[in-house]
TISE-374511 format. One record per residue: x, y, z of N, C-alpha, C, O in turn; residue number from 1; chain. Coordinates in pm, whole numbers, plus 50000, padded with zeros to 5 digits. Example, Ala and Ser with C-alpha at 12.3 -4.5 7.8 and 13.67 -1.06 7.14 Angstrom:
residues 2
NODE     nu     nv     nw    cau    cav    caw     cu     cv     cw     ou     ov     ow  seq  mol
NODE  51319  49431  50780  51230  49550  50780  51320  49670  50780  51424  49668  50846    1    A
NODE  51285  49775  50708  51367  49894  50714  51290  50003  50787  51341  50114  50804    2    A
//
This chain:
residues 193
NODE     nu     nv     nw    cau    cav    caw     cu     cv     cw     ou     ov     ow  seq  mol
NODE  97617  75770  83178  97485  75714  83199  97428  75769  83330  97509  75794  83420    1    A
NODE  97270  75794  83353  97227  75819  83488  97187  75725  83517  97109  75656  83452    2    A
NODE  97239  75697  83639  97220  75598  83733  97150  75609  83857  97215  75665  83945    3    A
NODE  97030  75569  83888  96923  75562  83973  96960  75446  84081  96933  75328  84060    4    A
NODE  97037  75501  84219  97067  75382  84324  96946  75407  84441  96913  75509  84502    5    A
NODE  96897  75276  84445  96783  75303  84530  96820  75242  84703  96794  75122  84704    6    A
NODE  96861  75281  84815  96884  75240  84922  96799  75243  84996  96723  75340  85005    7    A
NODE  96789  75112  85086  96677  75092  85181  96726  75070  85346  96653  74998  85414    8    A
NODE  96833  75124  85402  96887  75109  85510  96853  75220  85620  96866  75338  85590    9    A
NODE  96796  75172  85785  96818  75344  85877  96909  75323  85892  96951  75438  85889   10    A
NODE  97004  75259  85911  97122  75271  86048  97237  75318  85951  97288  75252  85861   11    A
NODE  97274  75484  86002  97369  75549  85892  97498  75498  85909  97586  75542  85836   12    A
NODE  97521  75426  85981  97672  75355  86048  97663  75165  85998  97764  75097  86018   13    A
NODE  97569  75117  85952  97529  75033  85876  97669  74975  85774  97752  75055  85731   14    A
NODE  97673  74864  85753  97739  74819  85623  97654  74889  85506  97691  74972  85424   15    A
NODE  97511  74821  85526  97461  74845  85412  97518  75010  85399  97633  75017  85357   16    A
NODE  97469  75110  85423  97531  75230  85456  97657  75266  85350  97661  75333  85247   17    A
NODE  97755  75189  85423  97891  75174  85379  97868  75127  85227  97938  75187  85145   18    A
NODE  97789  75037  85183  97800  74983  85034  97712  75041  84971  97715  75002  84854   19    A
NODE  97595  75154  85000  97554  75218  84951  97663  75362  84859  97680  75385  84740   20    A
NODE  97716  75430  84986  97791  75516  84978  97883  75473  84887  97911  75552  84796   21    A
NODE  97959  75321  84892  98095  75263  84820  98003  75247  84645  98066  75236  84540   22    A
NODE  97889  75250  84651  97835  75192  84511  97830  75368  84460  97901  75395  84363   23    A
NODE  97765  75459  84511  97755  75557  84444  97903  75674  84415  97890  75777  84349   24    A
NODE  98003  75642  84464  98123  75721  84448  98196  75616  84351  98282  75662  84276   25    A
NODE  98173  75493  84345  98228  75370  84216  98215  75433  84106  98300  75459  84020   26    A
NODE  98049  75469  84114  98004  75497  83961  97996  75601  83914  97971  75625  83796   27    A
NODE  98027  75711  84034  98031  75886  83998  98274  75886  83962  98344  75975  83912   28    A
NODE  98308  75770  84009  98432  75795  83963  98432  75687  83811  98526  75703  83733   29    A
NODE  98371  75625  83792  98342  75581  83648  98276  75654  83551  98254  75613  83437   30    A
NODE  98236  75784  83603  98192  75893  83525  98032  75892  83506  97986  75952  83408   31    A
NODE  97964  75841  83576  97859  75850  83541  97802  75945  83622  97855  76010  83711   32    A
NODE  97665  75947  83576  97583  76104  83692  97481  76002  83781  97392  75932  83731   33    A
NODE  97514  76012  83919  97446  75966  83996  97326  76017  84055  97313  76136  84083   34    A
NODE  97207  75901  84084  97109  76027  84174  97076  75919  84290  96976  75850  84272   35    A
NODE  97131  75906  84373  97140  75851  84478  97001  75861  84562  96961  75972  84600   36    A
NODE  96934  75754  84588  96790  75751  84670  96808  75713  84720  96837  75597  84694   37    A
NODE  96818  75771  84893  96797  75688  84996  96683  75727  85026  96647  75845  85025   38    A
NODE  96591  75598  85066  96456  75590  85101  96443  75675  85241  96398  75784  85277   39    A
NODE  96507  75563  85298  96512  75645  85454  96522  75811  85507  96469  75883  85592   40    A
NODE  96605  75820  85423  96673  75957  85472  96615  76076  85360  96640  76196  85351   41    A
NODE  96525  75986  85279  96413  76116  85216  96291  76120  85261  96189  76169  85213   42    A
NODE  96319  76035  85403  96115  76046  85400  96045  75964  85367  95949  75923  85431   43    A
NODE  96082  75924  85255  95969  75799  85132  95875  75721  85278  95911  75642  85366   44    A
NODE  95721  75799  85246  95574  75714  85287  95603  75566  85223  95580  75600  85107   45    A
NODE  95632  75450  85213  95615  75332  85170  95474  75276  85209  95456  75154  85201   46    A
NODE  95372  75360  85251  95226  75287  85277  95097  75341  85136  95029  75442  85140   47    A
NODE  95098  75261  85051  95008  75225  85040  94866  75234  85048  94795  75133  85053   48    A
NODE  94827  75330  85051  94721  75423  85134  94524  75328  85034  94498  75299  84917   49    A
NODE  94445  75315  85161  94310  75296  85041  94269  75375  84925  94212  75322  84829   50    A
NODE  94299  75519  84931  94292  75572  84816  94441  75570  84701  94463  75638  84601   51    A
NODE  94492  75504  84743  94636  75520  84648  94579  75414  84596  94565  75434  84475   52    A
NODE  94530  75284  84638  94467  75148  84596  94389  75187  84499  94396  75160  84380   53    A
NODE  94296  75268  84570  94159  75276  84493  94193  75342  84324  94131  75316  84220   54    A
NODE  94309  75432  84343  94348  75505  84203  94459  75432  84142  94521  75479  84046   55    A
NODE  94492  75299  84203  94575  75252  84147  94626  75276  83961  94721  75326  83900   56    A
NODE  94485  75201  83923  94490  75205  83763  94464  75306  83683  94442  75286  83564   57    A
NODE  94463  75440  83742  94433  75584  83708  94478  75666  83688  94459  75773  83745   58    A
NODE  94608  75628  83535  94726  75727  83488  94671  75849  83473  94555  75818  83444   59    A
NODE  94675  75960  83472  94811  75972  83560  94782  76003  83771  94859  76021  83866   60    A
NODE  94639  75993  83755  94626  76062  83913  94742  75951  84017  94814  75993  84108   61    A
NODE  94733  75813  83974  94793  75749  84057  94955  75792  84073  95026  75717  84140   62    A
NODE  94996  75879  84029  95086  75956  84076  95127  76090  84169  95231  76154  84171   63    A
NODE  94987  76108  84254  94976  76183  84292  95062  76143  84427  95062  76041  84496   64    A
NODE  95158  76304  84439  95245  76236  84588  95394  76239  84524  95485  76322  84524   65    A
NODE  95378  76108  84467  95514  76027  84370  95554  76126  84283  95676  76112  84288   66    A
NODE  95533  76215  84208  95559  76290  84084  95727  76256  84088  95770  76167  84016   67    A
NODE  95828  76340  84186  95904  76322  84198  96001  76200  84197  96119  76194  84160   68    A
NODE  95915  76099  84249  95993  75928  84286  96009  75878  84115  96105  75812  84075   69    A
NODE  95894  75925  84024  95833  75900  83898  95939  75922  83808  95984  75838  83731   70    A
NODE  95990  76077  83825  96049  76157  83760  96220  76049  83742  96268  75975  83656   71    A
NODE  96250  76087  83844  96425  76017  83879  96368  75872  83778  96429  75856  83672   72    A
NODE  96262  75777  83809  96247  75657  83830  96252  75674  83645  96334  75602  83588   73    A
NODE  96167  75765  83559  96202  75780  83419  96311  75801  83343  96336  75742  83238   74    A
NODE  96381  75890  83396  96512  75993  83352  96644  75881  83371  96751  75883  83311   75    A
NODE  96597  75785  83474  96726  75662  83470  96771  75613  83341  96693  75594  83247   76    A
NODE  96868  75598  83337  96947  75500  83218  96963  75362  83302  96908  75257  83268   77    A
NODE  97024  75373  83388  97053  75240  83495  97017  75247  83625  97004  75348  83694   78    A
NODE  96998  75105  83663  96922  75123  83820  97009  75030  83918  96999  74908  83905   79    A
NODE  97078  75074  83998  97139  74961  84134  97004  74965  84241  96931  75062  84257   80    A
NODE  96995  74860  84294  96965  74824  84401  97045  74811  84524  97126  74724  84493   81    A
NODE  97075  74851  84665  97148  74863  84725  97048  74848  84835  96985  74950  84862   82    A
NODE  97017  74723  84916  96980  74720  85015  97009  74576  85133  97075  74478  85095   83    A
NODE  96970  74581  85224  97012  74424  85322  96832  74392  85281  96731  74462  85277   84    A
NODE  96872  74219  85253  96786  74119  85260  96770  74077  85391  96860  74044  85468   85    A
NODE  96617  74083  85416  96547  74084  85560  96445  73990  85553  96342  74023  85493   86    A
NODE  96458  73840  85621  96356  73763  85633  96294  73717  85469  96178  73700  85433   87    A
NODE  96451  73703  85377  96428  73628  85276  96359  73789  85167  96362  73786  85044   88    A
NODE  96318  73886  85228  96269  73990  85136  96331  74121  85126  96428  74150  85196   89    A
NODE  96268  74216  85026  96331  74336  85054  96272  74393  85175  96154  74368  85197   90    A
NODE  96356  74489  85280  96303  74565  85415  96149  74636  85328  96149  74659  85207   91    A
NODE  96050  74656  85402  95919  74703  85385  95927  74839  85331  95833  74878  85262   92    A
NODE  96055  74939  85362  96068  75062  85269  96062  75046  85165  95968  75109  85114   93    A
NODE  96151  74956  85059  96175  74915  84952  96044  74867  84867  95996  74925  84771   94    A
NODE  96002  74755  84924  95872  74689  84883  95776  74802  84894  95745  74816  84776   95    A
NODE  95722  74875  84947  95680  74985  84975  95702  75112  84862  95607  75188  84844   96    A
NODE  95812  75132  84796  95859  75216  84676  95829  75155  84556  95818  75232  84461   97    A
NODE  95812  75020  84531  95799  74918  84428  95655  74922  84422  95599  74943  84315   98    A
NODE  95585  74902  84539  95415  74895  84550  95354  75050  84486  95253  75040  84415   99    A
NODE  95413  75194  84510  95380  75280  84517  95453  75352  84367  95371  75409  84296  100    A
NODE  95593  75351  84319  95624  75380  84258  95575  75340  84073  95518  75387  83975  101    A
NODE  95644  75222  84123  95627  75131  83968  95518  75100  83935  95492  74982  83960  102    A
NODE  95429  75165  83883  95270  75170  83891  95195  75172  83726  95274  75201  83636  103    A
NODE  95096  75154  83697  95035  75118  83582  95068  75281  83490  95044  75384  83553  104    A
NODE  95111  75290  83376  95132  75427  83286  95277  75486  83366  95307  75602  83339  105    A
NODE  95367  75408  83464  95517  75403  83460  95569  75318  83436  95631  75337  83332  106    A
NODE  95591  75171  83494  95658  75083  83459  95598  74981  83410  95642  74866  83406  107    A
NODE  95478  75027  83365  95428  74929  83263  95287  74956  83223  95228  75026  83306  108    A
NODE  95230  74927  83138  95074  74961  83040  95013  74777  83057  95053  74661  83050  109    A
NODE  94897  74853  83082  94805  74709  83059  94739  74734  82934  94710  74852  82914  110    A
NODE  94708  74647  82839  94682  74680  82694  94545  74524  82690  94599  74414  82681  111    A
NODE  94436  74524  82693  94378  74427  82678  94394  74312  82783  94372  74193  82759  112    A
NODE  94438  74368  82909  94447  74249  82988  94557  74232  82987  94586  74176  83093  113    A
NODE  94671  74252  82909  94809  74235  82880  94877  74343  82951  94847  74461  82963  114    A
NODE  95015  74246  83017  95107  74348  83092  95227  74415  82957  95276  74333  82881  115    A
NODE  95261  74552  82943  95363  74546  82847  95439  74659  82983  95386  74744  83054  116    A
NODE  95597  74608  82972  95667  74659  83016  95719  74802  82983  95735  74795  82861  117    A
NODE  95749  74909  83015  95752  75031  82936  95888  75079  83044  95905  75199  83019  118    A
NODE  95979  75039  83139  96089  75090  83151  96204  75037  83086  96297  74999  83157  119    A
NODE  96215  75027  82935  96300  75023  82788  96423  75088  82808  96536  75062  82764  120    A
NODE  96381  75180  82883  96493  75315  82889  96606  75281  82989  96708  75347  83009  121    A
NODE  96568  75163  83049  96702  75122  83140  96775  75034  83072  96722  74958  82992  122    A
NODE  96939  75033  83102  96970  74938  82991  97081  74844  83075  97141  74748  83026  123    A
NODE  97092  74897  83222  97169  74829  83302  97125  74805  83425  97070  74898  83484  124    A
NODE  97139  74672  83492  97018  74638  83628  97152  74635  83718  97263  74640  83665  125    A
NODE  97139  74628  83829  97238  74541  83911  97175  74569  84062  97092  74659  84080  126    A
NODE  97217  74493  84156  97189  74446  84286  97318  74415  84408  97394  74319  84423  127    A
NODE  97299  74549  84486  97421  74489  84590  97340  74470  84681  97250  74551  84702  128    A
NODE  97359  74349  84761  97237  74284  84878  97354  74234  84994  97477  74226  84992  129    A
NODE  97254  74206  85090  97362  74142  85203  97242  74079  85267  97138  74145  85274  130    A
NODE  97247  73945  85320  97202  73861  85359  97258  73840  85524  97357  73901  85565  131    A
NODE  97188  73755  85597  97180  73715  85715  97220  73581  85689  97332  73540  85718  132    A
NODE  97129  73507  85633  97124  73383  85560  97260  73348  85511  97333  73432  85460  133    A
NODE  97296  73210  85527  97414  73133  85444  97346  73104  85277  97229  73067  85271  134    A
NODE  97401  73118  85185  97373  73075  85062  97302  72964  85018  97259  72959  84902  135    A
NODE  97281  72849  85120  97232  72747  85123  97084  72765  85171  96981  72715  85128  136    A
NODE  97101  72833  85252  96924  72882  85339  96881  72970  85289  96784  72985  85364  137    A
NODE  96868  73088  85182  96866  73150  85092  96838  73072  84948  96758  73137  84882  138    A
NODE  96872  72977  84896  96839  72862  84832  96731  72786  84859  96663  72743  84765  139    A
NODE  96704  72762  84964  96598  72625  85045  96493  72755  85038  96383  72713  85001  140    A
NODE  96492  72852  85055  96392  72954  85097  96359  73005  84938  96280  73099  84931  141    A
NODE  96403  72962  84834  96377  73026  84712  96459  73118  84685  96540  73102  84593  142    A
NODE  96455  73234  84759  96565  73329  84713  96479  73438  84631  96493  73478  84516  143    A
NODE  96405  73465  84710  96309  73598  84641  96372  73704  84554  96384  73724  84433  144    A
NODE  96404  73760  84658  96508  73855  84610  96581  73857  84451  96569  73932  84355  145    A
NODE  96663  73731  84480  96732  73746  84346  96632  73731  84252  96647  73801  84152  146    A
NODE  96521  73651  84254  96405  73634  84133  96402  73737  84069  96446  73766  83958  147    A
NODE  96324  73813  84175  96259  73942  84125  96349  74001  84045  96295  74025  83936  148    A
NODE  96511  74051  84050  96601  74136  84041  96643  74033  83902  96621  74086  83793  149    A
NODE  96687  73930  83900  96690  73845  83771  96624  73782  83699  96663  73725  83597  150    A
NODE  96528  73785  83737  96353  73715  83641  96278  73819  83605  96277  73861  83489  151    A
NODE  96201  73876  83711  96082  73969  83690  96129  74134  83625  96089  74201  83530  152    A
NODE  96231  74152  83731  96310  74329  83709  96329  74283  83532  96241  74318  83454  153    A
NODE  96398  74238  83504  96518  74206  83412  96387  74211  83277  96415  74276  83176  154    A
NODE  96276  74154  83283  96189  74123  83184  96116  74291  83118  96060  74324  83014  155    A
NODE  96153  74360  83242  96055  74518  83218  96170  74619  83204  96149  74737  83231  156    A
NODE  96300  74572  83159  96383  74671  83109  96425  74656  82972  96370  74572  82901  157    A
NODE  96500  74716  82936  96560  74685  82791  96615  74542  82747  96731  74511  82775  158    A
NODE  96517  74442  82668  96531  74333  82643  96758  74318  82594  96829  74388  82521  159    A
NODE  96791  74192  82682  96914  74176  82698  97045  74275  82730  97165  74270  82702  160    A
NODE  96966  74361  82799  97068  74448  82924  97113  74360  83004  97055  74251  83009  161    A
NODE  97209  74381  83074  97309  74297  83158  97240  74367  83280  97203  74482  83307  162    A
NODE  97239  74227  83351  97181  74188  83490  97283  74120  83573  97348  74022  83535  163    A
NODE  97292  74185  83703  97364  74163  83804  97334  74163  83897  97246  74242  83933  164    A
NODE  97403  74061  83999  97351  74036  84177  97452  74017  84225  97514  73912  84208  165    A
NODE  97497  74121  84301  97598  74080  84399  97561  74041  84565  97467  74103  84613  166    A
NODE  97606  73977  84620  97562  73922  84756  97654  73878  84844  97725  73777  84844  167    A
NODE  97647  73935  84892  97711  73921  85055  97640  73800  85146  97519  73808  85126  168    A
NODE  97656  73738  85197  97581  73598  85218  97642  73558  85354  97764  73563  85365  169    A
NODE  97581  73527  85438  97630  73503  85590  97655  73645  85675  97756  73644  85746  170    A
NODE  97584  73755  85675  97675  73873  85750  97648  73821  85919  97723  73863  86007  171    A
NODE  97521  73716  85954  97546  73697  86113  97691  73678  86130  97729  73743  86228  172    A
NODE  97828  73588  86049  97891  73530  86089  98024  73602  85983  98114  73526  85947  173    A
NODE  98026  73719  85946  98107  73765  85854  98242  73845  85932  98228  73891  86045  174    A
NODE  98339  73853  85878  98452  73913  85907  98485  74028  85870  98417  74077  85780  175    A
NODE  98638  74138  85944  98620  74228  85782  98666  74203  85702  98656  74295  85621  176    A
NODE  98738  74096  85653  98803  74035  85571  98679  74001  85472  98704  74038  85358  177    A
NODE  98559  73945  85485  98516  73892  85430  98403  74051  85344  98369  74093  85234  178    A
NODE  98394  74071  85442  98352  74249  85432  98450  74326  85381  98383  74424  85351  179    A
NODE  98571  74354  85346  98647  74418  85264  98674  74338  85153  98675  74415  85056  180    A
NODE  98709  74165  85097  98670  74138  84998  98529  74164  84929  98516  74139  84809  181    A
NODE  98430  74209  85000  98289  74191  84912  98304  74345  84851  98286  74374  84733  182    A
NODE  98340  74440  84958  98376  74558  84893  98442  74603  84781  98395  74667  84687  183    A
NODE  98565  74562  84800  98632  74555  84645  98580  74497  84566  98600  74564  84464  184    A
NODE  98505  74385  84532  98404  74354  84438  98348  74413  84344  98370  74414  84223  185    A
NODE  98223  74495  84450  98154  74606  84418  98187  74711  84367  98135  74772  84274  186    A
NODE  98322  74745  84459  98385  74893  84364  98410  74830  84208  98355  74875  84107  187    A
NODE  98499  74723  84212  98536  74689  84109  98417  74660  83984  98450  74700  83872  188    A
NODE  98329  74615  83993  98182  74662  83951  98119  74748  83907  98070  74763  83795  189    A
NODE  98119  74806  83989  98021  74933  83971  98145  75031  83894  98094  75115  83820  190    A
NODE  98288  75035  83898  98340  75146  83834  98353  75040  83676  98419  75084  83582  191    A
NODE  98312  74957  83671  98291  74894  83521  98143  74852  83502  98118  74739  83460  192    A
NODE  98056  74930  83529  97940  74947  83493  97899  75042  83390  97780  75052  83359  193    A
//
């Protein structure tokens, strides 16, 4: 399967970093073909520009720029998410690739006012996240994050593909113990993905 991992971390010495790297060698030793996106370290503009607005609904120009982000973002079979949860959201790179990428005539057609989902072609979701937040304050706060990734994501892929969230939860107060159990997790995961 190709697998589209999208990372949103700078700091190359980072956990996130570390579980980026640990998610894409999981699934390239589970045999799959990886295409590893790190936002950061490609550059990715995450702004939004008035004329990107203005052409929003204007298949195909509103891809102008993106062709490439478009391309990977089609050709996926499966998509990980691999980023740290920041102030309850995804970091502004991320949100920023979602605002710019996933756009009207890619990840979905408006038909009469109607949204129809059109990334079919994915057939496996999953999410490695790491939080600041205890699981409880992450809860009280809604828990954006997971929504999107288990409500909203999950609705615009291949109806009853398997959806996954893994989470790391407390890293102000985490160990490596607690950080090498979350790891093995993930490997264990992602090489049965």
């Amino acid at each position: 399967m190709r697998v589209l991992v999208l990372h949103s971390h700078p700091v190359e010495e980072s956990f996130g970093k570390s579980l980026f790297r640990l998610t894409c060698d999981s699934l390239r030793h589970a045999g799959h073909e990886v295409d590893a996106c790190d936002l950061y370290a490609e550059g990715f503009d995450p702004v939004l520009s008035a004329e990107g607005r203005r052409i929003y609904h204007d298949y195909p120009q509103n891809m102008a720029g993106l062709e490439t982000y478009v391309e990977r973002l089609l050709k996926a079979e499966g998509l990980v998410i691999c980023t740290p949860i920041w102030n309850f959201g995804f970091p502004a790179m991320l949100k920023g690739y979602f605002d710019r990428v996933w756009l009207p005539g890619v990840s979905f057609d408006l038909k009469d006012g109607k949204l129809i989902p059109t990334l079919r072609h994915i057939r496996k979701l999953s999410a490695v996240v790491t939080y600041g937040a205890t699981p409880m304050r992450a809860f009280l706060a809604g828990n954006p994050p997971k929504k999107i990734v288990t409500r909203v994501m999950r609705v615009q892929i291949k109806p009853g593909a398997p959806v996954s969230y893994l989470a790391h939860y407390d890293m102000n107060n985490c160990t490596d113990e607690t950080r090498a159990a979350f790891m093995a997790r993930v490997k264990a995961h992602m090489e049965a993905f």
